[in-house]
C-alpha positions in Angstrom: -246.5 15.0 -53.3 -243.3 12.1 -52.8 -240.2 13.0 -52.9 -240.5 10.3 -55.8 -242.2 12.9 -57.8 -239.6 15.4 -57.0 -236.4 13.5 -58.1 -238.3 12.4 -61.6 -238.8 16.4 -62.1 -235.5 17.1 -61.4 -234.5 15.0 -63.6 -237.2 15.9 -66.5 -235.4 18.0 -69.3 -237.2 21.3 -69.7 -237.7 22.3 -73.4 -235.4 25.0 -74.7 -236.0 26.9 -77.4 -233.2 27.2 -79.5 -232.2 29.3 -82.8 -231.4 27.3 -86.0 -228.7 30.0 -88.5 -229.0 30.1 -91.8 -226.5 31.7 -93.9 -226.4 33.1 -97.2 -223.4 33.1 -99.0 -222.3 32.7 -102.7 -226.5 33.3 -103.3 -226.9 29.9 -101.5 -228.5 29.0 -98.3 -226.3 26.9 -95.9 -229.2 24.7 -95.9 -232.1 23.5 -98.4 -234.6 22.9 -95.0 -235.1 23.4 -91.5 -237.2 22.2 -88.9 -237.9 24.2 -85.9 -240.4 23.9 -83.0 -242.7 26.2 -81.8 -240.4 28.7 -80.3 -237.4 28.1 -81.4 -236.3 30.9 -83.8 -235.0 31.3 -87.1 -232.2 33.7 -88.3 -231.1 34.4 -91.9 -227.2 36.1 -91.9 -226.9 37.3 -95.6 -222.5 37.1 -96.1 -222.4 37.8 -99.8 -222.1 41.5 -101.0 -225.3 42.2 -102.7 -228.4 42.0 -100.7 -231.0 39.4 -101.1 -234.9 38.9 -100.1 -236.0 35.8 -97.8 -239.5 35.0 -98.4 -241.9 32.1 -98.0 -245.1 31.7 -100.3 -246.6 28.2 -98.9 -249.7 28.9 -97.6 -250.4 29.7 -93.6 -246.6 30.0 -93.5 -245.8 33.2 -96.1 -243.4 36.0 -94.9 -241.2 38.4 -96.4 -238.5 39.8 -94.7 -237.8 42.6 -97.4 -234.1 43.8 -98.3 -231.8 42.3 -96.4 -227.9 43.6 -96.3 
C-alpha cells in the first residue's frame, strides 16, 4: 500500500457511536423525536416523581421498557 493511502486513513473519521438522552420531566419528553444510527444508544432519565412507562407500538420497532422510577 502508499503511504498515500495511509495519510487519507489517518485522516478518515471513524464512526462513533454515541447516546442521544431523553428526559422526562413535568410528564413531557425533552424531545418529540430522535434519530439515532445503528449503535448509537438511547436513554430515557424519568426526573418527575411518579413513574412512567416508555413504550413504542410502530411496527418492527415496538418495546416496552415497563415501570420506570
Amino acid at each position: 500500500m502508499t503511504k498515500g493511502f495511509y495519510a487519507l486513513l489517518a485522516l478518515t473519521p471513524l464512526a462513533q457511536a454515541s447516546e442521544v438522552v431523553i428526559d422526562q420531566q413535568n410528564k413531557e419528553f425533552s424531545q418529540k423525536s430522535v434519530t439515532i444510527k445503528v449503535g448509537d444508544s438511547l436513554k430515557f432519565v424519568n426526573k418527575d416523581d411518579i413513574v412512567h412507562d416508555v413504550h413504542s407500538t410502530t411496527d418492527g420497532y415496538d418495546f416496552d421498557l415497563g415501570a420506570q422510577k
